[in-house]
N, C-alpha and C positions, 0 to 999 in steps of 0.2 A: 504494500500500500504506500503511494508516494505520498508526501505532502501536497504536491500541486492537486490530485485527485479529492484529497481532503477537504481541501481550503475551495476546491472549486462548487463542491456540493454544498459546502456550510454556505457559499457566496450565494447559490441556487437558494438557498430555505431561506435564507434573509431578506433576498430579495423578493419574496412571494409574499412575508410578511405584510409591504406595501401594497400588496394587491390583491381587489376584492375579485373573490372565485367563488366558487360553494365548496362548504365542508367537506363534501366529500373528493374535490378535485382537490384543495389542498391537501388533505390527507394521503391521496394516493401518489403524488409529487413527492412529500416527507418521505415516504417507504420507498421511491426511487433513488433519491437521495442517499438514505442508511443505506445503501445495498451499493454504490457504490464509491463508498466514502470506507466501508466497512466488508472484508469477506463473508459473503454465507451466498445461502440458496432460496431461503425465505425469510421473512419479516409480518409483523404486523400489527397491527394500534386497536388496542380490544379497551372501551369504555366500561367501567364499571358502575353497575346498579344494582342495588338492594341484591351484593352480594354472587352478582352474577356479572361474566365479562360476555362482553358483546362486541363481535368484528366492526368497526368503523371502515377499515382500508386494509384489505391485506395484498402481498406479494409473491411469489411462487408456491403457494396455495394454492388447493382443488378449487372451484367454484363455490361448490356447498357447503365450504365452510364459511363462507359467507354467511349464510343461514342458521347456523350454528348459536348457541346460547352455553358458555362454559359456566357453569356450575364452580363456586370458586372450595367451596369444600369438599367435591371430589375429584378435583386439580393439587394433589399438597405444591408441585413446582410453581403454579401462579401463585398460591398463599404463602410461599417461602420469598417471591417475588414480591407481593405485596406487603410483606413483611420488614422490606429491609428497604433502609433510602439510600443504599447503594445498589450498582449493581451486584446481578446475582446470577454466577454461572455454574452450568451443574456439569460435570465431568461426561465420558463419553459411558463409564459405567457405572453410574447413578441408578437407584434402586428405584428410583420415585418412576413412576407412568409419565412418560409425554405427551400430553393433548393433543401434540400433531402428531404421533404416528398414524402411517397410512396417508397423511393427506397434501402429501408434497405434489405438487403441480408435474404431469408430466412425466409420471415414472408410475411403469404397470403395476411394477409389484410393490408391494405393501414394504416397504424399507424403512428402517431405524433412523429417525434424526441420531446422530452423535456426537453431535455441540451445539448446544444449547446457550443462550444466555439472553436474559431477561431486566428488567427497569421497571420500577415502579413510578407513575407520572404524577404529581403535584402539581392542583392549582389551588392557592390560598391557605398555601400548608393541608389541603386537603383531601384524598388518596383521590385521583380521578380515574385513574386505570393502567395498563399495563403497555409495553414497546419491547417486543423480543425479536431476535432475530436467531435465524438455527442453520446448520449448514447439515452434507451428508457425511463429509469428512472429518473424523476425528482431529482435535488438533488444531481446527480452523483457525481461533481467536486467539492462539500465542501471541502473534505480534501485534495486538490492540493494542495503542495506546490509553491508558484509563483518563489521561486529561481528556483526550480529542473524543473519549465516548461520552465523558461528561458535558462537554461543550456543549455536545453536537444533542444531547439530551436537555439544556438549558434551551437548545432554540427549538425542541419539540413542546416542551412547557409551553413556550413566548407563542408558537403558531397557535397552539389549542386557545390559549388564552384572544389571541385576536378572532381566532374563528367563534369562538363562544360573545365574543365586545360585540359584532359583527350582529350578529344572533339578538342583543340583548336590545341592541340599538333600532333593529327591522320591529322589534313586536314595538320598544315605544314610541315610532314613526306614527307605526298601524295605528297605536290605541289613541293618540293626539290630533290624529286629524281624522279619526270618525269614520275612517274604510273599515270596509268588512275586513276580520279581523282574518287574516292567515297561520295555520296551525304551519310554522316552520318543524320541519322534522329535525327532532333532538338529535344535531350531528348527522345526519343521515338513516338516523332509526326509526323506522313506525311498524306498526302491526302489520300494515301489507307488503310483504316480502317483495321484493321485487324493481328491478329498472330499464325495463323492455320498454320500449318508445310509446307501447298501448297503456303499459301501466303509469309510467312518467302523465300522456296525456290526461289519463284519467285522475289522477292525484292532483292537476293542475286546476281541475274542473272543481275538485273535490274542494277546494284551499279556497275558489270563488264564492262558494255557495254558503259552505262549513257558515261563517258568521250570521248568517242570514236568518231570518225565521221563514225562509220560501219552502210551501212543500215541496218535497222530492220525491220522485220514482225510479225505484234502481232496479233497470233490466238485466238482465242477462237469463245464459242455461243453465241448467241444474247444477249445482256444485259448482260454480265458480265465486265463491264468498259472500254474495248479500250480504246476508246479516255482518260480516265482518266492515263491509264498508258501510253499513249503518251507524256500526258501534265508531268508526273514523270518524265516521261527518259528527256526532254526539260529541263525542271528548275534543273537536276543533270548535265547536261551539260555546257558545255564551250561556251554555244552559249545561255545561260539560258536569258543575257541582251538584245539578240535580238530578232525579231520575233518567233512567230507559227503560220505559216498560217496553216487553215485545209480546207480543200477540200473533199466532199462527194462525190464520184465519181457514185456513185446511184441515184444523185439529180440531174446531170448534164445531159441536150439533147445530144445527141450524133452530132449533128451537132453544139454545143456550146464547147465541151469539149476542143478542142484544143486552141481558144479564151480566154476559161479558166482560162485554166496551162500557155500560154504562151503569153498571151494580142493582140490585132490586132491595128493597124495602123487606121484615120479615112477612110470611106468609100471601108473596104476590105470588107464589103459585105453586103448585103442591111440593114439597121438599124445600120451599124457601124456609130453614127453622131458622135463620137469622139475618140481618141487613147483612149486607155486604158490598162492599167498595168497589167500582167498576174500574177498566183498566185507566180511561180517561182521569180521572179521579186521580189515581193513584200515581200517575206522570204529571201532576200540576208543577209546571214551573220549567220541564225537562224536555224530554220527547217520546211521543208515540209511535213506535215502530210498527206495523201492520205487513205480514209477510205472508206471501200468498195471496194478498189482495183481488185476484182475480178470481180466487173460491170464495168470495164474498156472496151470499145469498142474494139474489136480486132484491126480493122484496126488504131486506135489512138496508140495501144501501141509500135509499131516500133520509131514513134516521141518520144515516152515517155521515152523509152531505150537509143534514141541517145541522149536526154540532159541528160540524168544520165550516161552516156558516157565521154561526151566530156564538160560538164559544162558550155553548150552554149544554148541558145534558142533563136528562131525567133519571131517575132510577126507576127499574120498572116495579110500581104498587103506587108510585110516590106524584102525588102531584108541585111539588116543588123542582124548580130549576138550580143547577150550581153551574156557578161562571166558570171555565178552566181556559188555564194558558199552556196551551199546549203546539210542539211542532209537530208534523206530522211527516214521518219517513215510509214511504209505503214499498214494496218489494214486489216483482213476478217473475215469473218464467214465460209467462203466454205474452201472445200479442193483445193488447187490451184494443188499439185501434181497429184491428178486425173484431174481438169481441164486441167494442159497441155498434160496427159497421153488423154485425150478424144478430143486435139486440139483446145479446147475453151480459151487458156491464152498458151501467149507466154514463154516457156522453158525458151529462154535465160532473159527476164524480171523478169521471176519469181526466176533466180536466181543472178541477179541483184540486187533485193529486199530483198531476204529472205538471207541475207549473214551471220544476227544474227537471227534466230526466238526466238520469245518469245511465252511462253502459259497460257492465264490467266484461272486459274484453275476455271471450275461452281463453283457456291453459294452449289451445293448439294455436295461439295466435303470440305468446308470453316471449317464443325464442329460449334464451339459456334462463331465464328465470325458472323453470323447471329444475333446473340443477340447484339453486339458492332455495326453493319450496323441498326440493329432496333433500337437502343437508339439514333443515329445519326440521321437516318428520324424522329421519335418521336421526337426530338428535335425542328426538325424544322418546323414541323405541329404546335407544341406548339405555336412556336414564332409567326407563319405565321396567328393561328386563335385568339393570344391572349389569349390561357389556362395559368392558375396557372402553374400545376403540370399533367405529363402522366406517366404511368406507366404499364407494361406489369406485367398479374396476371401470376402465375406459369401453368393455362389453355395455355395461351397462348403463353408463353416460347415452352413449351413441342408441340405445334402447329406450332410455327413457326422451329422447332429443326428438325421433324419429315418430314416435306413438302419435295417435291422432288423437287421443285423450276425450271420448264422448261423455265422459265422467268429470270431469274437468279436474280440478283439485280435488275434490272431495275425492275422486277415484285415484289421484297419485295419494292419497294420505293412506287409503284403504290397503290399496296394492304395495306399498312399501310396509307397511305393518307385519302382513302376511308374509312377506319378504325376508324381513329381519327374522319371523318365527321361523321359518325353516332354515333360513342360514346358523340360526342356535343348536335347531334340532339334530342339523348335521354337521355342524361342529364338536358338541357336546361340552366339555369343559370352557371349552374355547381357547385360542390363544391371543395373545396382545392386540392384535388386529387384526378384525373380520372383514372379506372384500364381498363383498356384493357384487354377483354376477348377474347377467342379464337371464340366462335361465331359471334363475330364484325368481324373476321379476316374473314369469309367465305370463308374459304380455303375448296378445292372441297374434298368432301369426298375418300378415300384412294379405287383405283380401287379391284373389286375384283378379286379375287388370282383364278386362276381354278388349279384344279388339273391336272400333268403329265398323257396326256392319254397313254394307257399301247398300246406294239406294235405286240398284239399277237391276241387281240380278239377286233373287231370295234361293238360288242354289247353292251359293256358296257354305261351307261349313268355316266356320271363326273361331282358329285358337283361340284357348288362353293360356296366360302365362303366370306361371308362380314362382316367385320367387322368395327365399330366404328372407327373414331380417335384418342380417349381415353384408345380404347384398343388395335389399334395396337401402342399408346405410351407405353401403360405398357409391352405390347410383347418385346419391342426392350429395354427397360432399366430394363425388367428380365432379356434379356438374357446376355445384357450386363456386369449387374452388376454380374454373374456365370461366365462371364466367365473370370472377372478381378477377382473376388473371387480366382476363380481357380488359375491363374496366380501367386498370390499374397498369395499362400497359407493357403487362407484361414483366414488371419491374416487382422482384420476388418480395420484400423489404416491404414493398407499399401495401403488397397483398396479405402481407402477413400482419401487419397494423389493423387492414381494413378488417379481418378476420380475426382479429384477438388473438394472435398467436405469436410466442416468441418463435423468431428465423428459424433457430434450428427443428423444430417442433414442424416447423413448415416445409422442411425441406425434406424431413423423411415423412409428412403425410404426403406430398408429391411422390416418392419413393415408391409408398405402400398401394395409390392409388394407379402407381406407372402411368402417369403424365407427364406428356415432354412439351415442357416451355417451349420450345423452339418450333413444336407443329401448333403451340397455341397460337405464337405469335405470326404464323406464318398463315395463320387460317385453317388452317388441317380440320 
C-alpha cells in the first residue's frame, strides 16, 4: 500500500464531504475508498438499531446481504467490535463464527473469510454502528498502518455525520414551509426492501402523498405487499403516533360487515351481548386500512361512502352519530374500473377511494431486488431454525432471477422457507455454511414455448421446444449481455459497469456463455 494511494482516497472522502449526494451514494463511495486505501476483498457500513446491524453500503458482498438484519447477540465478532473504541481484528483462526461466511461476492463455493477486522462508528460519543473490512487471505492487514486506519475512520465518522446534518436539515425545510411532509429513509433503510427503478418510482409517489390526508388505493397482484405499503404510507404520515386499524373486507360475513366498520349498541341483534367499538371508531385520529375493498358487499357500500362523506358513523341499534377523523387506505387485487363499468362496485365509492392510486409493481418486474427480498427471508429462516450461516449458490441466484414469480413475494417468502427446511433436513447437523441450490428451490420447470402456427396452411404439425432452466438462464444472459455489448460498443469495461459487474467477473461470464466480442462487434 503506497502513500500516494492512501492520501488519494482520504482526498476522495473529503472531498464528497462538500457534496450533496444521497446517503446511500455516499456511503457506497466510502466502501470504495476503504478498499483501496486499504487491502481486503470486502467491506461494509452496517447501522445499528435497537440492537441489530443493518447493511447501509456494502462491497464484494452477495447481493442479499443487503437484505440481511444481523442480530448483534448472535454475532459475538460484531459485539466484540462494538465493544471496543479501537479497532478490532480477529486472527485467521479465531473461534468466534463470521457473519460473512458464504457470502463473498463472486466465489461458488462457500469459502472462509481469514482476516477479519472491524470498527466501531461514533457519533456524539454515541455507538452508531459498525465499518469492517475482511479479505480471503490470511495475513492481509500486516502492513496496516493503525494511524492511516484511524484517520481514515475519523472521516467515516465526519461523512455519517454530514449525511445525517443533510437528513436533519431536509425534514426542517419540509416542516417550515408547510409541504407535504417527506418520510426520508433512515440512511437508506425502510421496510420495502428494495431499489429497482419500479420500486425507486413507487416510493417517490409514496413520499408525495404519505403527508397528505388524500385517500389512497393500492393496486397490484396477489402477494406483492399491500398491506406493507399501507403500513409505509401510515408511519410517513402525520397520523404515524396514532392508530392503523386494518380490516379485510374478504374475511368479513356480509351480515357482520356493517357491525364491523361501524360497532353496534348491546342487543341490536341476536348475539349482540354487548356494545362494541367499530373499526372507524377505533382508528380516530390515525388511519383506516380496508383491504380487499373490492369484496365489499354492494348493498354495504352506500353506508361506507356516506361516513367517508360526512365523517360520521352510527352504531348499528344506536340512533346517535360520532364524528371520526379518519384517513382512508383502501387495497385490491381486481380491477375496480371494470367492476363498476360491469355494476358490481359502486362509481361514486370507487372514486371516493381511489383519489390517489398507487401501483405496486410484480416481483417479475423488481430485476435483482429478488436477490435483497431472498437475503431478507434467508435471514430469517436462519434465525427462526437456528443455522450458522445460508447462502444462495450462483444455481440459485440465476433460478431465482429467471422465475416468473405469479406468487409475487409472498411466493419467494413461501418457497425459500421450504427451501431452507430441506437444505437442514439434508444436511442434518449442518456445517458452518449452508448453500442453497436451485434444486432445493423447486421452482416449476420453465413452460414450453410452441411455435407461431402459420395462417395459411392448418396441415402443418408445430414443434415445441423444452428447455432446461439452466438453459433458458444462459439464453436470456447471452442475449443480454449482446445486447449491452452492442449498446456499449463493444467496449468490455463499459458493459461491465452497465451490468453490475466487476471486469473480471465479466470476462469469464463471456467465457462460460462463449461469446466473441469480435462477431458482436462485427454484426455476426
Amino acid at each position: 500500500m503506497t502513500v500516494f494511494s492512501m492520501a488519494d482516497s482520504m482526498i476522495s472522502v473529503v472531498a464528497d464531504l462538500s457534496s450533496q449526494m444521497a446517503p446511500e451514494t455516499r456511503f457506497e463511495r466510502l466502501l470504495e475508498a476503504l478498499l483501496k486505501a486499504f487491502p481486503g476483498d470486502a467491506a461494509a457500513l452496517l447501522r445499528l438499531k435497537d440492537s441489530v446491524l443493518l447493511p447501509l453500503a456494502i462491497r464484494g458482498l452477495s447481493d442479499d446481504t443487503a437484505g440481511r438484519a444481523f442480530v448483534v447477540e448472535e454475532h459475538p465478532r460484531f459485539a466484540h467490535i462494538l465493544m471496543s473504541r479501537e479497532p478490532v481484528r480477529f486472527p485467521a483462526d479465531s473461534a468466534l463464527p463470521d457473519p460473512y461466511d458464504g457470502l463473498i461476492d463472486a466465489v461458488e463455493e462457500p469459502l472462509h473469510i481469514h482476516d477479519c477486522l472491524g470498527v466501531a462508528l461514533y457519533i456524539d460519543e454515541l455507538p452508531w454502528g459498525v465499518l469492517t473490512l475482511d479479505a480471503l487471505a490470511p495475513g492481509a492487514f500486516d502492513g496496516i498502518d493503525p494511524l492511516e486506519l484511524r484517520a481514515f475512520v475519523r472521516l467515516t465518522e465526519a461523512s455519517i455525520r454530514v449525511s445525517e446534518l443533510i437528513h436533519s436539515l431536509q425534514k426542517r425545510f419540509n416542516r417550515e414551509h408547510e409541504v407535504a411532509q417527506v418520510l426520508i429513509a433512515d440512511l437508506g433503510r425502510t421496510d420495502i426492501i428494495g431499489d429497482s427503478p419500479s420500486i425507486k418510482a413507487m416510493l417517490r409517489e409514496l413520499d408525495v402523498v404519505a403527508a397528505s390526508d388524500l385517500s389512497v388505493m393500492i393496486t397490484g397482484e396477489t402477494g406483492v405487499g399491500k398491506e406493507l405499503v399501507a403500513r409505509h404510507l401510515h408511519a410517513a404520515s402525520a397520523r404515524a403516533d396514532a392508530p392503523l386499524v386494518y380490516v379485510n373486507c374478504a374475511a368479513l360475513p356480509e351480515n357482520l360487515v356493517e357491525s364491523e366498520l361501524f360497532g353496534h349498541t348491546r342487543g341490536a341483534f341476536s348475539g349482540a351481548a354487548g356494545a362494541r367499538t367499530g373499526k372507524f371508531e377505533l382508528a380516530q385520529g390515525g388511519t383506516l386500512f380496508l383491504d380487499e375493498i373490492g369484496e365489499m358487499p354492494l348493498a354495504m357500500q352506500p353506508k361506507l361512502l356516506r361516513a367517508l362523506q360526512s365523517g360520521e358513523v352510527q352504531r348499528v341499534g344506536s340512533d346517535q352519530f360520532h364524528q371520526v377523523d379518519v384517513r382512508i387506505i383502501a387495497a385490491t387485487n381486481r380491477d375496480l374500473a371494470q367492476e363498476v363499468a360491469q355494476g358490481r362496485f359502486r362509481a361514486d365509492l370507487y372514486h371516493r377511494l381511489s383519489v390517489y392510486p398507487i401501483q405496486v409493481p410484480p416481483l417479475r418486474e423488481r430485476g435483482r431486488d429478488i436477490l435483497r427480498l431472498a437475503g431478507h427471508f434467508l435471514e430469517l429462516n436462519r434465525r427462526r431454525l437456528g443455522l450458522h450461516a445460508l447462502r444462495l449458490d450462483n444455481s440459485a441466484r440465476e433460478a431465482l432471477l429467471c422465475y416468473d414469480w405469479p406468487g409475487n413475494v409472498r411466493e419467494l417468502e413461501h418457497l425459500l422457507s421450504r427451501a431452507v427446511l430441506r437444505l437442514k433436513a439434508d444436511s442434518g447437523a449442518g456445517g458452518r455454511v449452508l448453500s442453497l441450490t436451485a434444486d432445493l428451490l423447486d421452482l416449476p420447470q420453465e413452460r414450453a414455448i410452441e411455435a407461431a402456427p402459420s395462417n395459411t396452411d392448418d396441415n402443418f404439425t408445430f414443434v415445441t421446444e423444452t428447455r432446461t432452466l439452466r438453459e433458458a438462464t444462459d439464453s436470456f444472459q447471452r442475449d443480454l449481455v449482446i445486447d449491452c455489448l452492442a449498446k456499449c460498443g463493444c467496449n468490455r469495461a463499459a458493459a461491465a459497469r452497465e451490468l453490475g459487474l466487476d471486469p473480471g467477473n465479466f470476462n469469464r461470464l463471456l467465457k462460460r456463455l462463449q461469446i466473441d466480442v469480435a462477431e458482436v462487434k462485427s454484426g455476426a
